[in-house]
N, C-alpha and C positions, 0 to 999 in steps of 0.2 A: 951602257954597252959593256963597259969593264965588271960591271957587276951579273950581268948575264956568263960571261966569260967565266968569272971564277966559279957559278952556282952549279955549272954543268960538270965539272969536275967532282964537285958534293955529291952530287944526286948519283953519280955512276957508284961512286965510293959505296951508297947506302945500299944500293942494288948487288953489288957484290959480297957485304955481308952474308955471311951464313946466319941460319934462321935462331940460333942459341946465342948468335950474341946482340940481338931487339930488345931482351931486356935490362941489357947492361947501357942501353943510350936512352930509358926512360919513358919509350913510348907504350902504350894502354896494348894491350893483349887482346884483340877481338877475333872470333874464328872468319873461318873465310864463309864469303856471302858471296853464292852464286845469284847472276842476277834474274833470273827466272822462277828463282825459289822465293820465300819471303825471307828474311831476316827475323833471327832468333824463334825459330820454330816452337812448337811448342812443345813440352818434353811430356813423356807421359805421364798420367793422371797422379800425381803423390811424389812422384821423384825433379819435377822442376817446381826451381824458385825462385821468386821474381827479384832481379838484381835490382832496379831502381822503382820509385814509386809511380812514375809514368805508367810502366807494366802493371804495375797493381791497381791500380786507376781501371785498367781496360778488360782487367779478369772480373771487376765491380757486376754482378748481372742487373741488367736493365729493367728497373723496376716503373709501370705505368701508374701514378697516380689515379683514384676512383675519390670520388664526392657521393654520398647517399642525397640525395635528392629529398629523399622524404621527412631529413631532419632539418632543410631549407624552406620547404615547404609551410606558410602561414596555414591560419585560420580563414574559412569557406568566408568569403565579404557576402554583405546584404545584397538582395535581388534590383535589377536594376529596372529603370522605366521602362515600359513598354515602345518601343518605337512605333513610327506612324506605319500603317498597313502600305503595304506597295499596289504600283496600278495593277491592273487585272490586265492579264495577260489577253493575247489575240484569241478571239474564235476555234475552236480545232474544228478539221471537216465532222460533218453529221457523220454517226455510226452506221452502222449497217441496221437493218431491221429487224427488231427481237421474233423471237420466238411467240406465235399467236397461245392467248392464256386462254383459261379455261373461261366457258360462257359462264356467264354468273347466275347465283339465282334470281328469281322475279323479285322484283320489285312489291312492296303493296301498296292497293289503289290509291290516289290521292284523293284528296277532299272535291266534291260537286264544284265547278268555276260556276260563275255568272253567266246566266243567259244572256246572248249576244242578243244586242239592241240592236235593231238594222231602222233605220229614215222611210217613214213613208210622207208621202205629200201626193195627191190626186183632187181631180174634178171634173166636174162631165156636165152640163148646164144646156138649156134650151130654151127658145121663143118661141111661141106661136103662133104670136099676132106680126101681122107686116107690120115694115116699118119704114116710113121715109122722111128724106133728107128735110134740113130746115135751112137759116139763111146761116147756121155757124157750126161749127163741127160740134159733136153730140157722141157721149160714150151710149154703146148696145147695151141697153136693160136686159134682164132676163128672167122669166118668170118659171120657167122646169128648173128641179134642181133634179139629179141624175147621181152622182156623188159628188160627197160635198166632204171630206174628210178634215176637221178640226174646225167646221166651219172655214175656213179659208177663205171661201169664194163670198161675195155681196150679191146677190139676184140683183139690187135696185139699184145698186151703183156702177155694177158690171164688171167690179175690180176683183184680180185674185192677188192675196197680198201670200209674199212670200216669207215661211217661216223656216225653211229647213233650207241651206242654200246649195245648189249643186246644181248639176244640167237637168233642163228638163223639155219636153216633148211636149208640143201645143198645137195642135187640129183646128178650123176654124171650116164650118160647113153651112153653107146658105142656098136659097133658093129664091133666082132672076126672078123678074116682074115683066109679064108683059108688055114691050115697047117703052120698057125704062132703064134707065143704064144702074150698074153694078158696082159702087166704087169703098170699098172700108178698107182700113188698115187694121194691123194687129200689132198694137202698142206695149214698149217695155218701159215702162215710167211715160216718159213725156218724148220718146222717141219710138219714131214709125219703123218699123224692124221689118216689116212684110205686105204685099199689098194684095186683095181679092178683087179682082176686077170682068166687069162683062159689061160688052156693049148692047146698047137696045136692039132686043129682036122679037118679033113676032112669036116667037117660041121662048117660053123659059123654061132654063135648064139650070141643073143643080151644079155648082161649084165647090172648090174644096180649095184650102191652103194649109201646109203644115211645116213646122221649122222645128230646128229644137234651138232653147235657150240658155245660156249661163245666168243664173238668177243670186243674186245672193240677199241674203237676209235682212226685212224691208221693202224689194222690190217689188212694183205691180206689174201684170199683165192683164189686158182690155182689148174691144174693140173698140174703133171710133169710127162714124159714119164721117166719110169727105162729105166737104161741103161743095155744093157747083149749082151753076146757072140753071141748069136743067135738072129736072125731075131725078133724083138718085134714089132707089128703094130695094128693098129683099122682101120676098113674099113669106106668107105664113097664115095659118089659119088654126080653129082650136081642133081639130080634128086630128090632122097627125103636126108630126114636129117635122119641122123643116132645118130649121136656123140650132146647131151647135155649135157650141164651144168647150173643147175637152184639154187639157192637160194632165201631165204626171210625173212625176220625181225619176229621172232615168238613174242616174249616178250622185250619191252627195259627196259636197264639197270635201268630208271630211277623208274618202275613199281616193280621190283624184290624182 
C-alpha cells in the first residue's frame, strides 16, 4: 500500500515532463503509433532502413521451393504377369433390328443326294378248293399267289413272315358253305387278333374281316381254321376264287 502511495507521485512527475527532457532519463525514442495504423510503416521505396534484423527477416521475399520430377524419375521396370481375366459381365438388352442387306447371289447347284429308299412289303393270296374243319386247329393253305413281294408269303404253310417292320393292313375274305358254320381267326404269331365268323344257313354268303397290325421284324400273320364239334367249313371251287387273304406295308416302323 505504502509503495502504491509513493509510485503515484512518480508517474504524475513523468507525465509532466516536457517532451525535450525523455532523453536526459534514458528511455528509447520510438514515434508515436496510432492504434489503427500499423507500426513502423513502410517508408518509400530506397529511402527506408530496416533498424533491427527482425524487419530484415520480413522484407526476405517468399521464395517456393520446386523438385524436377524427371530427375527422380528411374528406369521403365520389366512388364509384369498378366492377371487372371475377369467374369463376363451381365447380358445387355438385344439391339434393335439392323438394316435388311442386300440379297445375295445364287448359290451353285449341289451335288445329286441319294435316292430316297421308301419300304415296301405286300401280298395278296387265294384258295380254291373248300376246306373243312378237322378234330384240331389247322393253319389255311393257299394255292393262288396274287402278290407275293420278296417272296414273303408261304402258299403251303399259309404264314406271311414279316421283314420290314411297321403297321400294316390285313383283309381276310371267304365264302360260307351251305348249312355249315363259319369260324377262322386271323393269327399274329400264336395269338388270335380277329375272328371271321357265320352261322349255318341255308344260303351262303360271302364274308369279310380287316384289321390293321403292328408287325415287327420276325413276326407272322395266318389264318387258322377253329376247331368244333360240328361241321366248320369255307366254300371254294377251281373256277373262281373265293377265299382271300391280302396284306400290305401301310407305315414302317422306321417313319412312326
Amino acid at each position: 500500500m505504502a509503495l502504491a502511495q509513493m509510485a503515484a507521485p512518480a508517474l504524475l512527475l513523468l507525465l509532466a515532463l516536457p517532451a525535450g527532457a525523455w532523453p536526459s532519463l534514458g528511455l528509447p525514442q520510438r514515434p508515436c503509433v496510432h492504434c489503427c495504423r500499423p507500426a513502423w510503416p513502410r517508408a518509400a521505396p530506397g529511402s527506408y532502413t530496416p533498424e533491427s534484423d527482425r524487419e530484415k527477416w520480413l522484407q526476405v521475399p517468399h521464395v517456393r521451393p520446386t523438385i524436377d520430377i524427371s530427375i527422380l524419375k528411374g528406369e521403365k521396370g520389366d512388364t509384369g504377369v498378366r492377371g487372371h481375366s475377369g467374369r463376363s459381365g451381365k447380358e445387355g438388352p438385344p439391339g434393335s433390328p439392323g438394316i435388311q442387306g442386300h440379297k445375295g447371289q445364287k448359290g451353285q447347284a449341289g451335288p445329286p443326294g441319294t435316292p430316297c429308299q421308301r419300304a415296301y412289303a405286300a401280298f395278296s393270296v387265294g384258295r380254291r378248293q373248300g376246306l373243312h374243319s378237322t378234330g384240331a386247329f389247322r393253319a389255311v393253305p393257299f394255292d393262288t399267289e396274287l402278290v407275293n413281294l420278296d417272296g414273303a408269303f408261304d402258299l403251303a404253310s399259309g404264314h406271311f413272315l414279316c421283314a420290314v417292320p411297321g403297321v400294316y393292313f390285313l383283309s381276310l375274305t371267304v365264302h360260307t358253305w351251305n348249312y355249315k358254320e363259319t369260324y377262322l381267326h386271323v393269327m399274329h404269331n400264336q395269338q388270335a387278333t380277329a375272328v371271321l365268323y357265320a352261322q349255318p344257313s341255308e344260303r351262303s354268303v360271302m364274308q369279310a374281316q380287316s384289321l390293321l397290325l403292328s408287325l415287327a421284324a420276325g413276326d407272322t400273320v395266318w389264318v387258322r381254321m377253329f376247331k368244333r364239334d360240328q361241321d366248320n367249313a369255307i366254300y371254294g371251287e377251281h373256277g373262281d376264287l373265293y377265299i382271300t387273304f391280302s396284306g400290305h406295308l401301310v407305315k414302317p416302323a422306321t417313319e412312326l
